[in-house]
C-alpha positions in Angstrom: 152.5 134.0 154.7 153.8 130.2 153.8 150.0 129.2 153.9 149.0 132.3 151.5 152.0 131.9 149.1 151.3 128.3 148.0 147.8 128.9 148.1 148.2 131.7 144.9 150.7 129.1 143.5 147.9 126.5 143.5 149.7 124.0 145.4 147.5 121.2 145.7 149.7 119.8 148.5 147.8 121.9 150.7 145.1 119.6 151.1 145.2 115.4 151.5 145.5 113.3 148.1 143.3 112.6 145.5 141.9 116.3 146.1 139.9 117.9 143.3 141.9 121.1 143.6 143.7 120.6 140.3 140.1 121.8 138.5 138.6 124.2 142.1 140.9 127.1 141.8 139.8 129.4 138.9 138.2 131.6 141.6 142.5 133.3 142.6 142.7 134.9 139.9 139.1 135.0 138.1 138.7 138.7 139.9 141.6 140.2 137.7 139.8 138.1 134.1 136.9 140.2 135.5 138.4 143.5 135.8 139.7 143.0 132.3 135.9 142.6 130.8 134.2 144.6 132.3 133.4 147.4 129.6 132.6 144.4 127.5 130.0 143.6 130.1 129.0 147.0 130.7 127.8 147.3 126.9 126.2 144.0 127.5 124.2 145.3 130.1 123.1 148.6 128.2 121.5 146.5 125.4 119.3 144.9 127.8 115.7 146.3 127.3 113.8 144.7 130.6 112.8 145.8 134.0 113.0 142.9 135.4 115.5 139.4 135.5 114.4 136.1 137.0 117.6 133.9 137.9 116.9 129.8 137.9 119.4 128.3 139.6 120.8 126.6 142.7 123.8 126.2 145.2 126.3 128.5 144.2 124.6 129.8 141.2 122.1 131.1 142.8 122.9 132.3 146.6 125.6 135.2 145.5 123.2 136.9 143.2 120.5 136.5 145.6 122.7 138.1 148.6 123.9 141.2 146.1 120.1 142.3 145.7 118.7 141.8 149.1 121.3 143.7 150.1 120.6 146.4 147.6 117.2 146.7 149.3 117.5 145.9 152.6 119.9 148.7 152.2 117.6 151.3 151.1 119.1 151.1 147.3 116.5 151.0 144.3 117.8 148.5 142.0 118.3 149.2 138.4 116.1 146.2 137.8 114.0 143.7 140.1 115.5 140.1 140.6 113.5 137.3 141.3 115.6 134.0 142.0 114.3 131.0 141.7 115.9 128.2 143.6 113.4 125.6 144.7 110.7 123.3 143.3 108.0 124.0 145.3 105.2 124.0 143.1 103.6 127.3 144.7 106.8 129.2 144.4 107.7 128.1 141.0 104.1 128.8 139.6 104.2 132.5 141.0 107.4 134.0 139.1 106.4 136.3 137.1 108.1 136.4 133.6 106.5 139.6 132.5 108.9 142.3 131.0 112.0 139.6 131.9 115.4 138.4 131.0 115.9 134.7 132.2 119.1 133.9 133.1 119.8 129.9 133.6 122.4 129.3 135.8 123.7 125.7 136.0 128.2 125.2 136.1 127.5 121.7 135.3 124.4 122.1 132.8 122.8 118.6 133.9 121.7 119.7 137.8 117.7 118.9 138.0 116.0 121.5 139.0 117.6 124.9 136.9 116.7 122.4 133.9 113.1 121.9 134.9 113.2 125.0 136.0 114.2 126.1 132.6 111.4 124.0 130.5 108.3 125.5 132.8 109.9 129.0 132.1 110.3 128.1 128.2 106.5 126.9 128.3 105.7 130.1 129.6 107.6 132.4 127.7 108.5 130.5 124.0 111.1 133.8 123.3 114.7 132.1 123.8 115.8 136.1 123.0 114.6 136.2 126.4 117.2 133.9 127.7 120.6 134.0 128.8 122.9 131.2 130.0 125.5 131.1 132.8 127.7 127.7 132.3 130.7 126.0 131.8 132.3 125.5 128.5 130.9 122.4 126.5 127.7 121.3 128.6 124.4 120.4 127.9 123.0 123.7 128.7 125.5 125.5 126.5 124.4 123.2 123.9 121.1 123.7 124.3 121.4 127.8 124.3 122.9 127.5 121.5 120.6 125.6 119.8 117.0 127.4 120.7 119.4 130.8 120.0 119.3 132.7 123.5 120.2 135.8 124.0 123.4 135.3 125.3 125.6 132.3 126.7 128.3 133.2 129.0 130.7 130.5 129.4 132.2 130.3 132.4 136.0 129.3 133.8 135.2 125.5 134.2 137.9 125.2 137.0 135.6 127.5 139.8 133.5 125.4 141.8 129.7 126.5 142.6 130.2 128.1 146.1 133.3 129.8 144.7 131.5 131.2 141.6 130.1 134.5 143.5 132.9 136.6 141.7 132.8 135.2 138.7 130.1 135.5 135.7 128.0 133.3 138.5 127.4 136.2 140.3 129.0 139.2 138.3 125.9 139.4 135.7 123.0 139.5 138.1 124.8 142.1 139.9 125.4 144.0 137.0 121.9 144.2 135.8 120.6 145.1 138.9 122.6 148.0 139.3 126.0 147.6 140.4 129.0 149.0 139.2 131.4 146.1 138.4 134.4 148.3 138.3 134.0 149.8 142.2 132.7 146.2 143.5 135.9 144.5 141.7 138.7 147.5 143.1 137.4 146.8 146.3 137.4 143.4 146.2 141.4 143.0 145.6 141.7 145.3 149.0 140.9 141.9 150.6 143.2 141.3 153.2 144.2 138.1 152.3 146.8 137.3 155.0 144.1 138.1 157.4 141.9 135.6 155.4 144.4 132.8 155.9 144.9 133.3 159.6 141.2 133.5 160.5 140.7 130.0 158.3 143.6 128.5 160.5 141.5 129.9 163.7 138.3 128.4 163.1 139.2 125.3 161.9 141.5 124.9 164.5 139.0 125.9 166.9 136.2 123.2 165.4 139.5 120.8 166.3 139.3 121.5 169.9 135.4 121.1 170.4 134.3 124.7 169.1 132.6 123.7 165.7 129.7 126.0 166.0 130.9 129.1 164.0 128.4 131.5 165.0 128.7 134.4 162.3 126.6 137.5 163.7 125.8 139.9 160.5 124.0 143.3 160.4 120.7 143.0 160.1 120.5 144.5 156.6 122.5 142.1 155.1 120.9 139.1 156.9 121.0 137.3 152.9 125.0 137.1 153.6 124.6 134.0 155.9 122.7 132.3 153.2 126.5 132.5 151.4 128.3 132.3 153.7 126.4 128.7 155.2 126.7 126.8 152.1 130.6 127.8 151.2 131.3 127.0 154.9 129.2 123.6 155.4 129.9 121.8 151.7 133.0 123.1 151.9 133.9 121.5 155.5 131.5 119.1 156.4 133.0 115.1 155.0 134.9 112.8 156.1 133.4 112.8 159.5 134.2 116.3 160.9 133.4 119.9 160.0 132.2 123.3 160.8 129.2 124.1 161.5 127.7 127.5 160.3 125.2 129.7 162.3 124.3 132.8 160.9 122.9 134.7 163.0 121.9 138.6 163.6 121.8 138.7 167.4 124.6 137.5 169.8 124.3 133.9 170.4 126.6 131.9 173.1 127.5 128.3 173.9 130.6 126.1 175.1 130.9 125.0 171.5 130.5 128.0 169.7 133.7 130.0 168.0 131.7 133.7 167.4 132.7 136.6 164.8 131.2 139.3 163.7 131.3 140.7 159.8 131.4 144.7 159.9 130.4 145.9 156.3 130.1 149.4 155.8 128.1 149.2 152.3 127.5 146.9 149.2 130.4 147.3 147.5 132.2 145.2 150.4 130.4 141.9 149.3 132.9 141.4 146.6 135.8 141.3 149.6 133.7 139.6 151.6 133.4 136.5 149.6 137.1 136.8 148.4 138.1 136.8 152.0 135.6 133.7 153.3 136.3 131.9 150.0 140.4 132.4 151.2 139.8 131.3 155.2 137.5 128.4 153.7 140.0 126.7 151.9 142.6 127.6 154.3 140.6 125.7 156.8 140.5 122.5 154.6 144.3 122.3 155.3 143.9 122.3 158.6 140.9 120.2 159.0 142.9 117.8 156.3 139.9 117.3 153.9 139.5 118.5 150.4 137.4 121.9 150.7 136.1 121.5 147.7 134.7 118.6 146.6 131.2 117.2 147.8 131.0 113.7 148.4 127.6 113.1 150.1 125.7 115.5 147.9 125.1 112.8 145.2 123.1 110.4 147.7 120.0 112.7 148.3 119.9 113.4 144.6 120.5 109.7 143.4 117.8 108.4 146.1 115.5 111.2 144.7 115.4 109.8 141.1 114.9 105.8 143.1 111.7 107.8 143.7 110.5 109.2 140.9 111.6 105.8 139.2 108.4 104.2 141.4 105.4 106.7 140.7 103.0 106.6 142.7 104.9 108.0 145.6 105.4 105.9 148.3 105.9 108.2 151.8 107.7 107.7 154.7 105.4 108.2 158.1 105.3 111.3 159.4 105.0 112.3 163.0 102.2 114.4 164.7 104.3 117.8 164.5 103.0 117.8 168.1 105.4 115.4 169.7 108.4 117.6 167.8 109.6 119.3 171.1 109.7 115.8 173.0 111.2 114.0 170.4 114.1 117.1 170.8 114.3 117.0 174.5 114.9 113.8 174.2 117.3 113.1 171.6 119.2 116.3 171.6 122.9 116.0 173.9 125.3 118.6 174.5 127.3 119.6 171.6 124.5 119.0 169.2 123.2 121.6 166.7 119.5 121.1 165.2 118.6 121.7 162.0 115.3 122.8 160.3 114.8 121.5 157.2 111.6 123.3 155.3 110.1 121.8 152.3 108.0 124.9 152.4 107.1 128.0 149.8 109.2 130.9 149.9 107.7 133.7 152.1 107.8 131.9 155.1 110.8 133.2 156.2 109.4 135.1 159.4 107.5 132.0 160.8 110.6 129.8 160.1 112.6 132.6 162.1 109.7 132.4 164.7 110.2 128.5 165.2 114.4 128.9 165.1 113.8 131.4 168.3 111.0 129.0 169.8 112.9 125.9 169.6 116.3 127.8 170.5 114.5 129.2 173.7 114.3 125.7 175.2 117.7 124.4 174.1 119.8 127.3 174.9 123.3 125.4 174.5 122.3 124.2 170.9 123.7 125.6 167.8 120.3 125.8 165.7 119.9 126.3 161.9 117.2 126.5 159.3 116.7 126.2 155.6 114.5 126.0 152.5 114.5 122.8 150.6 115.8 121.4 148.3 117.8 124.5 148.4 119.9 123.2 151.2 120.5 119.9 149.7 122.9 122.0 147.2 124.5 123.6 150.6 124.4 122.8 154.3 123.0 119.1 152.8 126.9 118.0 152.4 127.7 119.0 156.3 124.2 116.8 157.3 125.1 113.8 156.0 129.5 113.2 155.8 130.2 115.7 159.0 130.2 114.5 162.5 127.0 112.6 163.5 125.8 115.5 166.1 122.9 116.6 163.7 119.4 116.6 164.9 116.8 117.4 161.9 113.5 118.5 162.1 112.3 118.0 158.4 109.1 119.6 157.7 106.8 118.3 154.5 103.7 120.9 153.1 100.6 118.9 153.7 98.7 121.7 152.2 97.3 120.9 148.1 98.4 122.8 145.1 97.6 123.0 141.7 99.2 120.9 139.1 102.4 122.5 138.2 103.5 120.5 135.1 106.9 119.8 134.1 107.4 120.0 130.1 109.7 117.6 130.1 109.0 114.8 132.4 106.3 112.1 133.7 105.7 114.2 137.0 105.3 117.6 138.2 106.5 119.7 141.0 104.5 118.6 143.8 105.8 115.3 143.0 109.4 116.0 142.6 109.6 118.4 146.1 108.2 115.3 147.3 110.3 113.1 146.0 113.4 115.4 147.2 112.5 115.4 150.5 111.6 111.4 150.8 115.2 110.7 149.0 116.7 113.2 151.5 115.1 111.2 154.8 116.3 107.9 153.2 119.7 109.4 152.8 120.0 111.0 156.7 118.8 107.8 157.9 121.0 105.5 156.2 124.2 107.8 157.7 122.1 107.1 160.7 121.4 110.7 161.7 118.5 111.3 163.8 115.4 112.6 162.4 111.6 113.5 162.9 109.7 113.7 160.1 106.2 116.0 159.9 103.7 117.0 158.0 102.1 120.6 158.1 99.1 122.8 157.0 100.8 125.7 159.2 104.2 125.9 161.3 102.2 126.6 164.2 101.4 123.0 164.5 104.4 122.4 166.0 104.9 122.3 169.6 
């Protein structure tokens, strides 16, 4: 109850000094702000006349919106209207959304992150209507500028002091949800039923745990909300994973053991218990900084990929690092991977690829059956799970797979490259970064994920 009491009195004591807590805690009592406008945004979403809404964005802009419509569907729910997000730069991806009969929300807290701004200018070249466009930001950035400028639709400015893996209940995640069909006034009433001492006491458990050699926290989730461990994994790993130590997510939806695993599994009964869900994990998360003694939420290592990337793009033509034969990918494993090691996938692949990634998890999983092992889409992850790689404990063992298949073109309005080159770019300034905190890596290139044996 201590714990939880100076927690809602933003007590910044809670975590070591020189924490950024002072401007991270707008998500207590943003839920209640909320409640308060939501007719407001009720009578926004009334006047808007599309079937569709296309989301650009990453991190924490873009993972709560995307878990509240999978979950719709996976769920058997039509949604009011279809959401597309787009959260990567693969060139493939990116030149398939489909703007037709759709409001454009650009989602960016800070305004200046890469890829929702290049996002943004191939999404103005194909659709010159900024009445079309909405903006999600924080107050007095360069993307509220710029919305205000072009004339969007509408520019909601957001509480500057939420961080992005704590935005999912706030107009980060609030608007999407509302377009597609969810009634903000049920999702917010259930969201204060949190149990928030519970919260607190399960954040001093697993961190504790991840203390004592357990830092595997192996969430099993229903199947038909599979999209929640895409949340839960980047609140969990940015939020944990610095200074050296860390928890390690592992969503899962089947029962996974090992001696460092610390297991739970979320029960959810329907949609509407998202918005208590993330209340509850945001709580436990920040709990577990206390007890881990690191600041749960800033992101110190996160910088390095992205400041390595633009070293890259400085020096066009690209310049590659040597890639393996993605057949030596299981020897390299078995003979690098120790006990107490997790491996990590790292696919700078198109979207749609989720069942052959899957396929590859259980493959590489079946051989190492005392190793934690995650996967992920880049760069997506380099706004998530990229933080725990890099400043958490050195027992990391990435597989990072590059698309040697060729693509068309995709320009970027704006800049001297396009998007091949820039998800190239990303994942060349992400090796450099993993190998200068001396993690150990194996690099390949594929046509097809079968390749890789």
């Amino acid at each position: 109850m201590e714990l939880l009491q100076r927690l809602l009195n933003f007590d910044q004591t809670l975590w070591p000094e020189d924490n950024v807590s002072s401007n991270r805690l707008g998500w207590l009592p943003v839920i209640a702000e909320m409640t308060e406008m939501v007719d407001e945004l009720i009578e926004f979403e009334k006047s808007v006349p599309y079937s569709k809404v296309v989301l650009l964005g990453m991190g924490g802009s873009s993972l709560a919106p995307l878990v509240f419509y999978r979950s719709m569907v996976e769920n058997g729910i039509d949604p009011k209207r279809t959401l597309t997000v787009c959260d990567t730069t693969h060139p493939k991806t990116v030149s398939e959304v489909d703007y037709t009969d759709a409001l454009i929300i650009v989602s960016s807290k800070s305004g200046t992150t890469l890829e929702p701004n290049v996002l943004f200018d191939y999404a103005y070249s194909q659709v010159n209507d900024p009445k079309r466009f909405v903006a999600i930001t924080d107050p007095n950035t360069a993307l509220n500028e710029l919305a205000q400028k072009k004339g969007f639709l509408k520019i909601f400015t957001n509480r500057a002091d939420i961080g992005g893996r704590y935005s999912a209940l706030s107009y980060f995640g609030l608007i999407p949800a509302l377009l597609i069909g969810y009634d903000l006034k049920k999702l917010l009433l259930e969201t204060i039923k949190a149990d928030k001492e519970a919260a607190v006491e399960f954040g001093k458990e697993f961190a504790t745990s991840a203390i004592n050699h357990k830092d595997k926290l192996t969430i099993k989730v229903p199947k038909s909300f599979e999209s929640l461990g895409l949340w839960l994994e980047q609140l969990i790993a940015e939020s944990t994973g610095k200074s050296n130590r860390g928890v390690v997510p592992v969503p899962t939806t089947e029962d996974e053991t090992g001696p460092d695993r610390f297991n739970v599994s979320i029960q959810i009964n329907n949609i509407y218990d998202l918005g208590k869900i993330f209340y509850s994990w945001e709580i436990s998360t920040a709990i577990a900084g206390h007890v881990l003694q690191i600041d749960p939420f800033n992101e110190p290592n996160v910088a390095e990929s992205k400041a390595n990337t633009n070293t890259v793009l400085e020096s066009l033509p690209i310049t590659f690092p040597p890639a393996h034969n993605p057949t030596s990918v299981i020897d390299f494993l078995k003979g690098t991977v120790v006990q107490g090691d997790y491996i990590s996938i790292q696919a700078y692949l198109p979207y749609g690829m989720d069942r052959e990634l899957a396929e590859l998890r259980t493959k590489i999983k079946s051989l190492f059956l005392d190793n934690a092992v995650t996967v992920g889409f880049g760069p997506r992850f380099l706004h998530s799970t990229g933080q725990l790689h890099k400043g958490g404990a050195n027992n990391v063992v990435v597989l990072q797979i590059v698309d040697e298949n060729s693509y068309d073109s995709v320009a970027i309005p704006s800049k001297p490259y396009d998007f091949n080159t820039l998800i190239s770019a990303q994942s060349i300034g992400d090796y450099q970064s993993l190998i200068k905190h001396e993690r150990r890596v194996i690099r390949v290139s594929v046509t097809d994920l079968s390749e890789i044996s």
